[in-house]
C-alpha positions as CSV (number, residue, x, y, z in Angstrom):
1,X,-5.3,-4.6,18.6
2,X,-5.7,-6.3,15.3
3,X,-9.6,-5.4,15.7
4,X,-8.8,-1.6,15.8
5,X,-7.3,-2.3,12.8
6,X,-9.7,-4.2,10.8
7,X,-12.3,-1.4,12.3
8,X,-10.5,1.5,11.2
9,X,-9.5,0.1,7.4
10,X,-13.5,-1.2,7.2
11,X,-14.2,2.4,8.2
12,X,-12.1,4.1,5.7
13,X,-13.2,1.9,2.9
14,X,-17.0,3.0,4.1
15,X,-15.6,7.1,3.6
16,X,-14.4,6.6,0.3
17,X,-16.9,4.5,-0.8
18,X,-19.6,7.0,0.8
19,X,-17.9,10.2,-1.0
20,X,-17.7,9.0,-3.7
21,X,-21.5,7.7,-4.2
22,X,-22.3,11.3,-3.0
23,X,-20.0,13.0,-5.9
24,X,-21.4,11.0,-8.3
25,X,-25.1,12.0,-7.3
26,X,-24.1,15.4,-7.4
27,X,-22.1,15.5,-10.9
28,X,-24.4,16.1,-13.7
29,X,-24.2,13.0,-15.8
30,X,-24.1,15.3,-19.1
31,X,-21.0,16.9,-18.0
32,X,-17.6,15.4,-17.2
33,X,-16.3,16.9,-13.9
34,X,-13.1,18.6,-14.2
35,X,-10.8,18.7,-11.4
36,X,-7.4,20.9,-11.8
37,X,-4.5,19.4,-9.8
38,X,-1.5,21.2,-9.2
39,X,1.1,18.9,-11.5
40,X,3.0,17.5,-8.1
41,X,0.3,16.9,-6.8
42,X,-1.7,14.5,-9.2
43,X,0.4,11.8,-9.2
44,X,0.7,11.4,-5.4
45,X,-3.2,11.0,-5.9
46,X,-2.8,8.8,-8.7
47,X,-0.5,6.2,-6.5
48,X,-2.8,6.8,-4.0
49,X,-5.7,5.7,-5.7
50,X,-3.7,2.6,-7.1
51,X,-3.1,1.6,-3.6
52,X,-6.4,1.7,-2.4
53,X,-7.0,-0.2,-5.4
54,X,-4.9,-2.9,-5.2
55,X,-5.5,-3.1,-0.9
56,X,-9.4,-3.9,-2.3
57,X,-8.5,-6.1,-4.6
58,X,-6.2,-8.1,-1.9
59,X,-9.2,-8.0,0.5
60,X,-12.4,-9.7,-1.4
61,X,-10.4,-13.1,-2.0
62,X,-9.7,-12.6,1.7
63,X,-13.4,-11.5,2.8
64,X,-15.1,-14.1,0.4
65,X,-12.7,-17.3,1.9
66,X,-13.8,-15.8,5.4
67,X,-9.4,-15.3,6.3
68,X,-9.9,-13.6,9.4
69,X,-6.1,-13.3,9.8
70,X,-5.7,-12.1,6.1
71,X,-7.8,-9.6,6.2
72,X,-6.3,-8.0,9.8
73,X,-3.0,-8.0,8.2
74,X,-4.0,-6.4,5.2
75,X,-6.1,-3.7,7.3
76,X,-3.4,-3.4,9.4
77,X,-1.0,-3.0,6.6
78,X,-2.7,-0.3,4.6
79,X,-3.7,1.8,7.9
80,X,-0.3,2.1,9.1
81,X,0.6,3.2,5.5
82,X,-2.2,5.3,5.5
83,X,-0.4,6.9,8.6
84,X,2.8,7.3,7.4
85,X,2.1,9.0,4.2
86,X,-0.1,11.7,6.0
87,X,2.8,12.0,8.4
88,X,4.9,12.6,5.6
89,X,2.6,14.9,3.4
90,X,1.7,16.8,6.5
């Protein structure tokens, strides 16, 4: 079970990090991209993205000291928060 979980966080950290390589190839580097957020939902993506933030952050120590068990937990950990939020938002 832990392995699905490590499986699926390594997976979503491969989407977002995939998405956003391709929306930076495709922004014109002269122009700043502008996206317009409806006001309740920009925070939500704001805590979102300081999640995923700090979940990375926790991870390389973990990766780079070869923690097996550290980084199930954390993948474990942020997919079942990933799960409940888009319960909740859904």
């Amino acid at each position: 079970m832990n392995s699905f979980y490590l499986k699926l966080f390594v997976a979503f950290i491969f989407s977002i990090l995939s998405l956003t390589s391709q929306a930076e190839s495709k922004t014109d580097k002269k122009e700043a991209a502008v996206l317009q957020l409806p006001a309740e939902i920009k925070p939500l993506l704001l805590e979102e993205m300081q999640q995923l933030q700090q979940g990375m952050m926790n991870l390389i120590p973990a990766v780079v000291s070869g923690n097996w068990e550290e980084i199930t937990h954390i993948a474990k950990k942020n997919a079942t928060q990933l799960y409940h939020e888009t319960k909740i938002n859904t």
